[in-house]
C-alpha positions as CSV (number, residue, x, y, z in Angstrom):
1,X,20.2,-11.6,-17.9
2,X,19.0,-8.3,-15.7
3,X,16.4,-10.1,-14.0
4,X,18.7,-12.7,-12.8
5,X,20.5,-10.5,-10.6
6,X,19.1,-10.9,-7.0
7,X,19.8,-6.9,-6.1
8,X,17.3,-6.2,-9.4
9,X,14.8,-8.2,-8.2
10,X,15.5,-7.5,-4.9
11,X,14.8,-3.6,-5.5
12,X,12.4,-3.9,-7.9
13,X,10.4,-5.9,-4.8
14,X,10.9,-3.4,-2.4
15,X,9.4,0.0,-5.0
16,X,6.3,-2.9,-5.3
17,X,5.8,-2.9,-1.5
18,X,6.9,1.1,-1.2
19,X,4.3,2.1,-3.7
20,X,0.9,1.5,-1.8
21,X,2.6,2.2,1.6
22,X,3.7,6.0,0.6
23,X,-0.2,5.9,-0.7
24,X,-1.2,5.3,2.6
25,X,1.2,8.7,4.2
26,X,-0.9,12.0,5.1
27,X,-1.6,14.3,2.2
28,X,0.6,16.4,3.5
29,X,4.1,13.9,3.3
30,X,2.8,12.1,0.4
31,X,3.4,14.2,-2.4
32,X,6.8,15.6,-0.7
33,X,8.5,13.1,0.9
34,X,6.5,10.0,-0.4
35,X,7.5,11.2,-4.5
36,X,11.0,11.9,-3.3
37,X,11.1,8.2,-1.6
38,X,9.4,6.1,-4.8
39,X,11.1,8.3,-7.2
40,X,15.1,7.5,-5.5
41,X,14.0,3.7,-5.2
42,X,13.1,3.9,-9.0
43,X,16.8,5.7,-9.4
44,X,18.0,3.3,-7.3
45,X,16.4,0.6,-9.9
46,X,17.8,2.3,-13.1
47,X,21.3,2.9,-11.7
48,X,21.2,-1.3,-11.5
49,X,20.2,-1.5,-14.9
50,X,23.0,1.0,-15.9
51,X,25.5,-1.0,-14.2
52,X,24.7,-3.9,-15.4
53,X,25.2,-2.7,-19.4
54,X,28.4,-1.6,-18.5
55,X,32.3,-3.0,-19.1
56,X,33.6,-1.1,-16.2
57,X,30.8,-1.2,-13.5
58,X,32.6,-0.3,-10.0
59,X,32.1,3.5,-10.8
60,X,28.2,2.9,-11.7
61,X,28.0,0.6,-8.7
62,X,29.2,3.1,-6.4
63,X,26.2,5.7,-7.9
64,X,23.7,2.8,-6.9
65,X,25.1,3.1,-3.3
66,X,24.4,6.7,-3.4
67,X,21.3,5.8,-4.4
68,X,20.2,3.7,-1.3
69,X,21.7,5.7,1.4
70,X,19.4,8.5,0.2
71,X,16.1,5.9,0.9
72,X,17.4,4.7,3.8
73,X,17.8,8.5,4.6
74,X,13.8,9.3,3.7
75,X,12.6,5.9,5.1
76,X,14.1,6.9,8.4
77,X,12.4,10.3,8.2
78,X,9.4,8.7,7.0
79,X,9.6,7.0,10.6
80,X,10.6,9.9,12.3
81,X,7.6,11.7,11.1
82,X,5.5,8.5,12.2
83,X,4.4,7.4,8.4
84,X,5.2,4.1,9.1
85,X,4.4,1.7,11.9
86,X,6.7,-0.6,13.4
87,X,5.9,-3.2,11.2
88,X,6.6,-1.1,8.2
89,X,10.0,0.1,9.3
90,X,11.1,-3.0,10.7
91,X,10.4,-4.6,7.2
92,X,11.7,-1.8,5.1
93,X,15.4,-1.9,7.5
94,X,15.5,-5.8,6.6
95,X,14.8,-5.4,3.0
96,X,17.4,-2.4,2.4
97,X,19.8,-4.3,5.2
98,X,19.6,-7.0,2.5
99,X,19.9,-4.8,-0.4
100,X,23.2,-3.1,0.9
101,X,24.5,-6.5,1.3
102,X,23.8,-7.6,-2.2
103,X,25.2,-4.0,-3.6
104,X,28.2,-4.4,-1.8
105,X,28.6,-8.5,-2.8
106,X,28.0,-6.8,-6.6
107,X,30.5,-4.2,-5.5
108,X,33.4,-6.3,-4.8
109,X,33.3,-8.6,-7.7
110,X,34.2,-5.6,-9.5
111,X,37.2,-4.4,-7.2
């Protein structure tokens, strides 16, 4: 049942590709600000799962969007501080444009 849910997948997708890339950050960003980012996506991930199990789900929903605007807040540092290339950011601002559109399709089904 989880698994069928495209913002599930869709996450889970995005930690696989966010995993080797914060590898890849200087020493110096990578056990800071690279933990802080895998560890929010995996939030991110769990809040899902949480929201799924429940009757009521537009409160836990709305945790899940907390959730994303703090990665979309440490990707965009993560750019700032040039730990991604172009490539990367462009691909990680399509992927979480696409996430916040599934949240928010989730969202109002629940409204």
């Amino acid at each position: 049942m989880l698994y069928d849910l495209k913002v599930f997948q869709k996450v889970q997708d995005f930690l696989l590709w966010i995993k080797p890339t914060v590898q890849r950050f200087a020493k110096v960003h990578k056990y800071s600000l690279g933990i802080q980012l895998e560890n929010e996506v995996i939030e991110l991930l769990k809040q899902i799962v949480r929201a799924n199990f429940k009757r009521d789900k537009k409160e836990t929903i709305e945790e899940c969007f907390i959730h994303y605007e703090i990665v979309k807040i440490l990707i965009r540092l993560s750019n700032d501080y040039k730990l991604l290339n172009i490539k990367q950011y462009k691909f990680a601002a399509k992927e979480l444009d696409e996430i916040g559109k599934l949240l928010g399709g989730w969202y109002k089904r629940f409204s």
